[in-house]
ZAMARGU-4260 file (C-alpha; in steps of 0.2 Angstrom, whole numbers, plus 5000, padded with zeros to 4 digits):
<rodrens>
0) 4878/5056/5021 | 4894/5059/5010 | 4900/5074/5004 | 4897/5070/4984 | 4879/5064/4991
5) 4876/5081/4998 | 4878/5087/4980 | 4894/5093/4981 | 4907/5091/4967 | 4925/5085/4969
10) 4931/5104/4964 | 4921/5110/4978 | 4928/5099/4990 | 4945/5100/4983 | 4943/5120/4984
15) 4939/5118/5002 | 4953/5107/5005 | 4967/5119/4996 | 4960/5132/5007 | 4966/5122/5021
20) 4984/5125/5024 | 4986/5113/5042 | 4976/5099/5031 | 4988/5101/5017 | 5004/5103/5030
25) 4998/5087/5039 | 4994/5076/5024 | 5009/5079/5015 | 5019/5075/5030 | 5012/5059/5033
30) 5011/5054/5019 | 5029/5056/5013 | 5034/5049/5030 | 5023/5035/5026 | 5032/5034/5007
35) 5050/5034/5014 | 5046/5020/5023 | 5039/5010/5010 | 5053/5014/5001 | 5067/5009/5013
40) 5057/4993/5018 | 5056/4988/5000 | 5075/4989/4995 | 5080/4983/5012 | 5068/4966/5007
45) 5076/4964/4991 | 5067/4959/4972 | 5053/4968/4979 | 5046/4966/4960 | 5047/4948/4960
50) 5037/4948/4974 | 5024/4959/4969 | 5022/4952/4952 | 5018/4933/4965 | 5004/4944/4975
55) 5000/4950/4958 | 4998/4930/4951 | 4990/4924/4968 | 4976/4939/4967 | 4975/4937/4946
60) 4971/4918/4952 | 4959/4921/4966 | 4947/4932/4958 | 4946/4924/4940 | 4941/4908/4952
65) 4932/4917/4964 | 4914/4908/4966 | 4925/4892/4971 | 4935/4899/4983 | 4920/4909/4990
70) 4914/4891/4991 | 4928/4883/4999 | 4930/4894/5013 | 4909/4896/5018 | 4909/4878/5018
75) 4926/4874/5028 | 4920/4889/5040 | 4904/4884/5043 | 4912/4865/5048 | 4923/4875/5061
80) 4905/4881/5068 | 4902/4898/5059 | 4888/4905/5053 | 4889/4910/5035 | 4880/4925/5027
85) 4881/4932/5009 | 4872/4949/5006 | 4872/4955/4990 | 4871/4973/4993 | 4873/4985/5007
90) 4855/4985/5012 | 4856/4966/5016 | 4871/4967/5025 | 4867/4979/5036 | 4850/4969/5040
95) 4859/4956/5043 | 4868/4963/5056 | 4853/4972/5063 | 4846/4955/5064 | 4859/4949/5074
100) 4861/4963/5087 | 4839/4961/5089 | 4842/4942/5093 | 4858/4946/5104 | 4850/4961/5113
105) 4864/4972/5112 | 4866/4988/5119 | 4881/4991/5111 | 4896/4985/5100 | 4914/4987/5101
110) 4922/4988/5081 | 4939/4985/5072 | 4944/4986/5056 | 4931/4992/5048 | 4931/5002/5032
115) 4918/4989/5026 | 4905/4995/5040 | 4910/5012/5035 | 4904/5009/5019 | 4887/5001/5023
120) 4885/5017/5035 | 4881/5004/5049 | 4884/5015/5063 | 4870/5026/5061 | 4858/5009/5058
125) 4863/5001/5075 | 4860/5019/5082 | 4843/5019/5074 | 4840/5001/5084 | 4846/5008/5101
130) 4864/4999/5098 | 4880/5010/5103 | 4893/5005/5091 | 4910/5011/5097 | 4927/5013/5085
135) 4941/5005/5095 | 4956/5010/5082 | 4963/5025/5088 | 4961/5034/5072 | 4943/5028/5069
140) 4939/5033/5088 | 4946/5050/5084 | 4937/5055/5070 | 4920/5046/5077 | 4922/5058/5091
145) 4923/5072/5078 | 4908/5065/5069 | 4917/5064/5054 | 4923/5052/5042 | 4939/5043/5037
150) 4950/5053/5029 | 4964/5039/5024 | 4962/5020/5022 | 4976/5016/5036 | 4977/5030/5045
155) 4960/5037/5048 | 4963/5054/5058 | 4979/5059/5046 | 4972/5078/5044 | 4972/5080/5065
160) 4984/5085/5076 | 4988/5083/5093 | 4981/5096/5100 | 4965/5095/5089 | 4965/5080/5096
165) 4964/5083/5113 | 4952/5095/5111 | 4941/5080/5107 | 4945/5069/5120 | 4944/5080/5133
170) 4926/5085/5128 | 4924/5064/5129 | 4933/5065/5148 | 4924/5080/5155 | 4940/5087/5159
175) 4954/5096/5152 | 4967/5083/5144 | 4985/5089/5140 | 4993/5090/5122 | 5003/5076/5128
180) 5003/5058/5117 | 5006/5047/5131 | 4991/5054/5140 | 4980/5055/5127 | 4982/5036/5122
185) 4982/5032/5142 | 4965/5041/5142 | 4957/5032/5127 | 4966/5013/5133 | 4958/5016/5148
190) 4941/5021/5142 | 4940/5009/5129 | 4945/4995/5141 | 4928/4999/5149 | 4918/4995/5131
195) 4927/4983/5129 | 4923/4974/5142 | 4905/4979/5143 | 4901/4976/5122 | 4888/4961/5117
200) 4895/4960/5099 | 4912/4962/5094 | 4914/4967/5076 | 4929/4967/5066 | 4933/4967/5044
205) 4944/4958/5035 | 4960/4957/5028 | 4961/4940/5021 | 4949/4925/5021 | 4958/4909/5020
210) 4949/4897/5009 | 4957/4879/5014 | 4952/4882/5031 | 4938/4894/5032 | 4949/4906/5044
215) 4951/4924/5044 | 4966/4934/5046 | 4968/4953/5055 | 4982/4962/5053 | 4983/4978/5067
220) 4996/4987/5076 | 4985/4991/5093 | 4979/4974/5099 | 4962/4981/5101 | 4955/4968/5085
225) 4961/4954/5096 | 4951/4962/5113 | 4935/4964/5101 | 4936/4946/5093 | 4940/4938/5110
230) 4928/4946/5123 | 4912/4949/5116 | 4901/4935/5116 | 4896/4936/5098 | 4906/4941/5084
235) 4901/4948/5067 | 4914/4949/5052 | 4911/4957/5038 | 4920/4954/5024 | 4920/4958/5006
240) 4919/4945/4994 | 4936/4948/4984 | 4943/4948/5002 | 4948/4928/5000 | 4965/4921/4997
245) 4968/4902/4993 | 4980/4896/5007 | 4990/4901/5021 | 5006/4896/5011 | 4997/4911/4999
250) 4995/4924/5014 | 5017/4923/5020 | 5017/4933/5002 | 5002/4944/5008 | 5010/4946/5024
255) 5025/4953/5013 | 5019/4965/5001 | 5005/4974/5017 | 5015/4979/5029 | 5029/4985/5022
260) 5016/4995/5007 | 5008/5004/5020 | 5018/5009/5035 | 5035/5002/5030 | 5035/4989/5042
265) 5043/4974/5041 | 5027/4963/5051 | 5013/4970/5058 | 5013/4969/5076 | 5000/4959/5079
270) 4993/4947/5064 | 4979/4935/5070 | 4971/4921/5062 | 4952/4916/5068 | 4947/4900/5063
275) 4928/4897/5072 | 4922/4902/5087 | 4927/4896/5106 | 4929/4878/5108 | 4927/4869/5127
280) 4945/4870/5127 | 4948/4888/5123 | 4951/4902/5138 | 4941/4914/5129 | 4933/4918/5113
285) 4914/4921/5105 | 4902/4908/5107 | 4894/4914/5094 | 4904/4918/5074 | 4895/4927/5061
290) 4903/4931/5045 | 4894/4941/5033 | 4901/4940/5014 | 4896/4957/5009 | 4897/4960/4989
295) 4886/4977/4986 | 4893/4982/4968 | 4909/4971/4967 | 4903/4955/4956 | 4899/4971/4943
300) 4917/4971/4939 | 4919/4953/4937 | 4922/4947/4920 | 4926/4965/4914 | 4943/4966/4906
305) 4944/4985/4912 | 4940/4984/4929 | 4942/4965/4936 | 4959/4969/4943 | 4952/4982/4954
310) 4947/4966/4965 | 4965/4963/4967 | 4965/4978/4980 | 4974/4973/4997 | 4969/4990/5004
315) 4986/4994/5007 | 4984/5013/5006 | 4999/5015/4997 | 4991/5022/4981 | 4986/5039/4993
320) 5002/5041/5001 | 5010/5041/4983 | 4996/5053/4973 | 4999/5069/4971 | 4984/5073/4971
325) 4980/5065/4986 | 4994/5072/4995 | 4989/5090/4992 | 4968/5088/4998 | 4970/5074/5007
330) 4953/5060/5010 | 4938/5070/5011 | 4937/5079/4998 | 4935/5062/4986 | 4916/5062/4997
335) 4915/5045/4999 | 4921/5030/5009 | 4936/5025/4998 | 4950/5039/4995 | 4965/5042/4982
340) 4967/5033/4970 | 4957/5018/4974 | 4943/5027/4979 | 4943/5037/4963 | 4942/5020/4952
345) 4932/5009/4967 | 4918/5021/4972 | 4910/5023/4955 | 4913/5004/4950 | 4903/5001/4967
350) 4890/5014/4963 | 4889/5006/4946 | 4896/5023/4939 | 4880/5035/4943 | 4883/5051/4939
355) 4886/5058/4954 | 4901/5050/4956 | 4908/5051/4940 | 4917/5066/4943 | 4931/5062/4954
360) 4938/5049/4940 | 4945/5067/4934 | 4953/5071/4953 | 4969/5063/4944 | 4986/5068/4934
365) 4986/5049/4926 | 5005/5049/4931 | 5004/5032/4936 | 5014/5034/4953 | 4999/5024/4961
370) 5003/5008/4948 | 5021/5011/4952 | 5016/5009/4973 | 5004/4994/4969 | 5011/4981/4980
375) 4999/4970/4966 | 5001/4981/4952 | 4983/4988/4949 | 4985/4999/4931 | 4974/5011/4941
380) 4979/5026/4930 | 4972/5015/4915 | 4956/5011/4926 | 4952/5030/4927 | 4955/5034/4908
385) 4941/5021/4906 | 4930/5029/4919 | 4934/5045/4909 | 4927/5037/4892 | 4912/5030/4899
390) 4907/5045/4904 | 4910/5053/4887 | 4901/5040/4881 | 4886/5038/4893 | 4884/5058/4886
395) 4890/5067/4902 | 4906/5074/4895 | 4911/5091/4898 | 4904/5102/4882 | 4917/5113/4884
400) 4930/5099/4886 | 4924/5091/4871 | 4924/5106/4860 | 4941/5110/4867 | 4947/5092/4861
405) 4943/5092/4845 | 4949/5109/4842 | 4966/5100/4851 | 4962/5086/4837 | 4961/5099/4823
410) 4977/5110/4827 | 4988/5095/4832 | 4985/5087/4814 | 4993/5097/4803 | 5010/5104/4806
415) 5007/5120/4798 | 4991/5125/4805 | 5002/5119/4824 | 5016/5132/4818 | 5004/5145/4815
420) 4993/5143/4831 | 5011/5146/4841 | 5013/5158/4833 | 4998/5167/4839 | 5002/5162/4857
425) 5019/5173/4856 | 5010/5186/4849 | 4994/5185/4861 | 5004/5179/4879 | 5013/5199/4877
430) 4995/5204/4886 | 4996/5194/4900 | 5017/5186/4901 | 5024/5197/4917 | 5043/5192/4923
435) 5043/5176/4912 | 5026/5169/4918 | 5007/5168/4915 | 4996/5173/4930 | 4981/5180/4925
440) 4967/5171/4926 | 4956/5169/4914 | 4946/5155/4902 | 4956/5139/4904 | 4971/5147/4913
445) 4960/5151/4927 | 4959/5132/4938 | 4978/5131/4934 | 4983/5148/4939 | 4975/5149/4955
450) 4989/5137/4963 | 5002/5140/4953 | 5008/5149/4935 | 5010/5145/4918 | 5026/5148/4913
455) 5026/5159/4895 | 5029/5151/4878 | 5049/5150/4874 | 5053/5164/4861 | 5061/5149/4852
460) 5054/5130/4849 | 5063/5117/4849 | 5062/5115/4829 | 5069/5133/4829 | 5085/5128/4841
465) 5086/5112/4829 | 5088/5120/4816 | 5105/5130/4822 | 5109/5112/4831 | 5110/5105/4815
470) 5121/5116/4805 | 5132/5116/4821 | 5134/5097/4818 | 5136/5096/4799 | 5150/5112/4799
475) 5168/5105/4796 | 5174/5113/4813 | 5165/5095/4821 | 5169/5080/4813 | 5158/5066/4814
480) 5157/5047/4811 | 5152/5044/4795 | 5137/5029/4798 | 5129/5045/4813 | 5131/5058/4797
485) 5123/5047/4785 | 5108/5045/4797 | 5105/5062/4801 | 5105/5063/4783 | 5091/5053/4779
490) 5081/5060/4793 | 5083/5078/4786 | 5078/5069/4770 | 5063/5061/4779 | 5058/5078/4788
495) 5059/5088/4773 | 5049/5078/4762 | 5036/5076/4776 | 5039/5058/4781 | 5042/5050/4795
500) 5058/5040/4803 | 5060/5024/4811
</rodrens>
């Protein structure tokens, strides 16, 4: 159960988080390490916005046609031998896969990339059916051991550290593991080798669905995706419908813009493409390919003007590694699956909007540093204003919000009744202004000021300083061209008579 379904809001969880300094310390870290590289991997490729306005075009495409490629590549997959199933929401998927585990008769199941399964909670199902279902990415291994839940879309465990993490481990070896990394991976390469070699069903997500040939492509930097798809005898995929891309030709841009937006590679290590399951000739393989086309919430946003491109989505995780928000409370304390900004669009799209998860649309500063790291360009700083709307007008607003809006509305209107409200804030901050800055908190000062200070109203505004800056530049001590002198003329005409200038 997620955090926001315990009933918890996004400000409690984010309180929790700020109160956190090693999660703060460790998710900025990352994350900016993460950002630098994306950086330097972007300028040392070149146009980096020609090419992500072409993954932008080929997503656009794909999901404004998605039904026919949906077609194509269920169709061109089952030719290559696969089993095709399309679930329309979680519950479905998940009884799908219990289905296939029953007939199998699995003891256990050895997983990779899956951020999908995560969101059907299908761990706990295949526990509830006898089924051990093991994480074989590092990260995801990590935090299952910690019975906890991802906190980043790439990099799973970002809020632990080494030795947090060898406390775990060593609780799974029965022995005392050093703080070491080589011996901590040696540890977990060698248990996992076991499971590996041992699972009946390996089970795996998606990156990208090819249409014209009904394969799927995994993009990974351990090798383990390519154990859990070769070794087991059955093999599930489960794979979100917007998932699909038209051609391989299509994927060398997706390719381009993945790598280098998450980790700032130039390639993934390993990138494999799965097109049916073992044939006579193969050496290894599943003799048995499930692919489960999963849409639980996402054929909501289809046909929507506000929210279609959220589909778009590449799971990069670059949106979180540029939030500031993000960076300062890291995954958790979003309470669902998804994190950052996505998660903050994605989660209540999928949920239909329910009120429950309506508040982390505010866990935002609408800068629009996530569009700016969009390797697709998703306007997710649009999306959340929308969210934010639809609340308002679903009627779950915040009273007090509301009434301090249109207050906002009302002073903001009229230039005099703005004057005279400054006014009042010169005279009133005197109670509270030490050294220059605002502390206290109290009424609306109080969220803001408890991690940082408002900073006290200047003694002069800027309409005050213009006012000497404009006799300065009209005296005769500094001349000026006469066609800038005749401008500034008729604005001081404009201002005075209460218009406006072009």
């Amino acid at each position: 159960m997620s955090a926001a379904e315990k009933g918890q809001t996004v400000k409690e969880r984010a309180r929790d988080a700020l109160g956190n300094d090693f999660l703060r310390s460790a998710v900025r870290f990352t994350t900016e390490r993460l950002r630098l590289g994306k950086k330097l991997a972007a300028e040392e490729h070149g146009n980096w916005d020609d090419w992500r306005e072409r993954g932008r075009q080929i997503r656009l495409h794909t999901i404004a046609h998605l039904d026919y490629y949906l077609n194509e590549f269920a169709e061109n997959a089952r030719a290559n031998g696969a089993h095709v199933h399309f679930a329309d929401t979680a519950e479905e998927a998940v009884a799908i896969s219990l289905e296939i585990a029953k007939h199998a008769s699995a003891k256990s199941v050895v997983k990779s990339k899956s951020m999908v399964s995560e969101e059907l909670h299908l761990n706990q199902a295949l526990d509830s059916i006898g089924v051990e279902a093991i994480e074989t990415d590092l990260g995801e291994y990590i935090i299952q051991l910690a019975n906890e839940t991802p906190s980043h879309i790439i990099i799973p465990a970002i809020h632990k550290n080494r030795h947090q993490i060898a406390g775990l481990l060593s609780r799974e070896a029965g022995e005392d593991l050093p703080a070491d990394t080589a011996v901590l991976a040696g540890f977990v390469r060698t248990k996992l080798r076991e499971k590996f070699l041992a699972a009946d069903i390996g089970m795996t997500g998606c990156n990208f669905a090819i249409a014209e040939t009904g394969s799927m492509v995994l993009f990974e930097n351990e090798g383990n995706a390519r154990m859990v798809t070769t070794v087991p005898k059955t093999q599930i995929t489960l794979m979100g419908m917007e998932r699909i891309i038209p051609s391989w030709s299509d994927l060398e841009v997706m390719a381009t813009l993945l790598p280098r937006s998450a980790t700032g590679q130039k390639l993934t290590v390993y990138m494999s493409g799965i097109t049916g399951p073992r044939r006579e000739q193969d050496a290894d393989g599943p003799d048995q390919m499930h692919i489960i086309i999963i849409d639980n919430g996402r054929s909501l946003q289809l046909g929507d003007p506000e929210f279609q491109e959220l589909l778009n989505c590449i799971r990069c995780g670059a949106c979180l590694n540029a939030c500031p928000v993000y960076r300062h409370i890291g995954g958790h304390a979003y309470g669902g699956t998804y994190s950052g900004p996505i998660g903050a669009v994605l989660t209540p799209a999928l949920k239909k909007n329910v009120a429950e998860w309506d508040d982390i649309a505010n866990a935002s500063s609408l800068c629009g540093a996530c569009y700016e790291a969009c390797p697709v360009k998703i306007p997710l700083h649009d999306m959340l204003v929308y969210l934010r709307r639809r609340k308002v007008e679903a009627g779950r607003g915040n009273k007090a919000e509301t009434l301090g809006m249109k207050g906002f509305s009302v002073v903001m209107g009229n230039a005099k009744r703005y004057r005279n409200v400054v006014r009042l804030g010169k005279l009133g901050q005197k109670l509270v202004v030490r050294n220059g800055e605002i502390r206290a908190r109290i009424g609306p000062l109080k969220g803001w000021n408890t991690y940082r200070v408002t900073p006290e109203l200047p003694k002069d505004s800027f309409r005050d300083r213009w006012s000497k800056v404009e006799q300065e530049l009209y005296s005769d001590s500094m001349p000026m061209n006469p066609e800038v002198a005749d401008r500034l003329s008729k604005l001081m005409d404009q201002r005075k008579n209460g218009g406006h200038g072009q």
